[in-house]
C-alpha positions as CSV (number, residue, x, y, z in Angstrom):
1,X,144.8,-179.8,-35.6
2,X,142.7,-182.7,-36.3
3,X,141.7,-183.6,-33.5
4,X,140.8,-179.9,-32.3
5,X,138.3,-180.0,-35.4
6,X,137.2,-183.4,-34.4
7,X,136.9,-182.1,-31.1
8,X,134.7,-178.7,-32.0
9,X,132.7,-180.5,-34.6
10,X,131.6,-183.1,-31.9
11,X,130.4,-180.6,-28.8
12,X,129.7,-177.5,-30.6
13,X,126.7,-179.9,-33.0
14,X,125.9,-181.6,-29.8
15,X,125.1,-178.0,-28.3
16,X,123.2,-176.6,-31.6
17,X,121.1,-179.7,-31.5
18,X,119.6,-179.2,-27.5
19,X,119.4,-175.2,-28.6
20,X,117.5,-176.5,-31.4
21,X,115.6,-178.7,-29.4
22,X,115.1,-176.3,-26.6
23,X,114.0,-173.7,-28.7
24,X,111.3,-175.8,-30.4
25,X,110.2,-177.1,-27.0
26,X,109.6,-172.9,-25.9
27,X,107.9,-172.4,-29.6
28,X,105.6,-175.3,-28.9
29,X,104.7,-173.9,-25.3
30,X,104.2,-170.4,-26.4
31,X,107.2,-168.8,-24.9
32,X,109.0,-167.7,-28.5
33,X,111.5,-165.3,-26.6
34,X,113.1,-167.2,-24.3
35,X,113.7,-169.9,-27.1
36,X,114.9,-167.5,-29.7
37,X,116.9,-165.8,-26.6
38,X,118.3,-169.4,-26.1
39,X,119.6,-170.3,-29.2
40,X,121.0,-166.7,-29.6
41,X,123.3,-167.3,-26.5
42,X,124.0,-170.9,-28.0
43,X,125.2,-169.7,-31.2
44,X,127.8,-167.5,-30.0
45,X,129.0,-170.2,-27.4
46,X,129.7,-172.3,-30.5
47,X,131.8,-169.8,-32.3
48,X,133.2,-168.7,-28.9
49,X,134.3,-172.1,-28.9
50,X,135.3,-172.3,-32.0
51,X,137.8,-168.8,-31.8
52,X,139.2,-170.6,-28.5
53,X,140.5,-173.3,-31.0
54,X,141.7,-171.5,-33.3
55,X,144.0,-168.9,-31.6
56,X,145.2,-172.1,-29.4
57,X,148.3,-172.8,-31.9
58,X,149.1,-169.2,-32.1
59,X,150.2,-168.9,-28.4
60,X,152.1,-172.2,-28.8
61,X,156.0,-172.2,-29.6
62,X,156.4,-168.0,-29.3
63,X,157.9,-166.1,-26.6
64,X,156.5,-165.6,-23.7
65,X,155.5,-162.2,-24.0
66,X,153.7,-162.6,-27.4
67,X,151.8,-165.6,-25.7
68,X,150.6,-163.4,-23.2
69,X,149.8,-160.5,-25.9
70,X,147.9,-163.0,-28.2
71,X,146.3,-164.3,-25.0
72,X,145.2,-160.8,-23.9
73,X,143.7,-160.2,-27.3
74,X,142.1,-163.6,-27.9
75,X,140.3,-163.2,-24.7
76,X,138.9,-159.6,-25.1
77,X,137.7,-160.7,-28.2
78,X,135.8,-163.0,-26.6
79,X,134.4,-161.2,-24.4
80,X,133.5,-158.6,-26.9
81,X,131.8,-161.3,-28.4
82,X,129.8,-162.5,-25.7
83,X,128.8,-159.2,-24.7
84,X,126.9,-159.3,-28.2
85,X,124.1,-161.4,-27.5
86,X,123.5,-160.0,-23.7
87,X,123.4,-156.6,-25.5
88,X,120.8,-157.6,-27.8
89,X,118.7,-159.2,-25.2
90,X,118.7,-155.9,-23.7
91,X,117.5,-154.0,-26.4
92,X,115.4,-156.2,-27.5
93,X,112.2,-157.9,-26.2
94,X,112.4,-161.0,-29.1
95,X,115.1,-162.4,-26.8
96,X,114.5,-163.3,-22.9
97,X,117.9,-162.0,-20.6
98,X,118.0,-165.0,-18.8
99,X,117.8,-167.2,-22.2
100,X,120.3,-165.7,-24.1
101,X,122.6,-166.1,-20.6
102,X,121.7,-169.6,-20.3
103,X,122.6,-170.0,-24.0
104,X,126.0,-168.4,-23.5
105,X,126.8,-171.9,-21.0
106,X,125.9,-174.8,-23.6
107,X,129.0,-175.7,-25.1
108,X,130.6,-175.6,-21.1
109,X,127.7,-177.4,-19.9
110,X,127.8,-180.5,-22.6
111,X,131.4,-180.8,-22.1
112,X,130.7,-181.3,-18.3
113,X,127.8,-183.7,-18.8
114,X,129.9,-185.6,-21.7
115,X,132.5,-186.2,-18.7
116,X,130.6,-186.9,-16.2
117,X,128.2,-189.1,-17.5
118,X,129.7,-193.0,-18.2
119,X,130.6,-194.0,-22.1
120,X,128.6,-196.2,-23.7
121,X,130.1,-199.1,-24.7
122,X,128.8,-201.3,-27.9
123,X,128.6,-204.7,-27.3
124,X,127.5,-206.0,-30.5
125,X,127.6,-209.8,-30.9
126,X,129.1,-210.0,-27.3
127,X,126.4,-211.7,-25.3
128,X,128.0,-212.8,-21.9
């Protein structure tokens, strides 16, 4: 369980700090609704994440039709929850459609770009 926390901690901050980023980038150029819309869709990627985590031991180790139940459940929930933000945008003009869709992808799209892009490796004091 650890690791799952290690895990969340690592991407979901990651993703707050590029909303964060983003946003103030659209403040700075004038365009305060698509950054606001932004980091609305961000922050329920996170705890979209975050939810995924957390039911993930409660579909281990049960039978398999309580699996699928808790499965069912956990993932309208999530989608109940996503359907938050794109609501809001709709309703109202402080946050940009398209923004608060893009938001929705962060955490998906840092954990692609943390793949695909090569690790770093430190090579302090190693001077070949």
């Amino acid at each position: 369980m650890e690791v799952l926390r290690e895990t969340q901690k690592k991407y979901c901050s990651k993703a707050l700090v590029i909303s964060i980023f983003f946003c103030v980038i659209c403040l700075a150029a004038g365009y305060k609704s698509i950054g606001k819309g932004f980091v609305l869709g961000s922050i329920f990627s996170i705890i979209n994440f975050i939810i995924m985590g957390e039911t993930l031991p409660y579909r281990i180790g049960r039978s398999k039709k309580k699996t699928i139940f808790v499965s069912l459940c956990s993932i309208g929930t999530r989608y109940l929850l996503m359907a938050v933000p794109i609501i809001m945008s709709i309703r109202m003009e402080q946050f940009n459609f398209f923004s608060v869709i893009s938001g929705l992808f962060i955490v998906q799209v840092v954990l692609m770009f943390s793949y695909l892009l090569p690790k770093q490796e430190s090579n302090c004091g190693n001077q070949s």
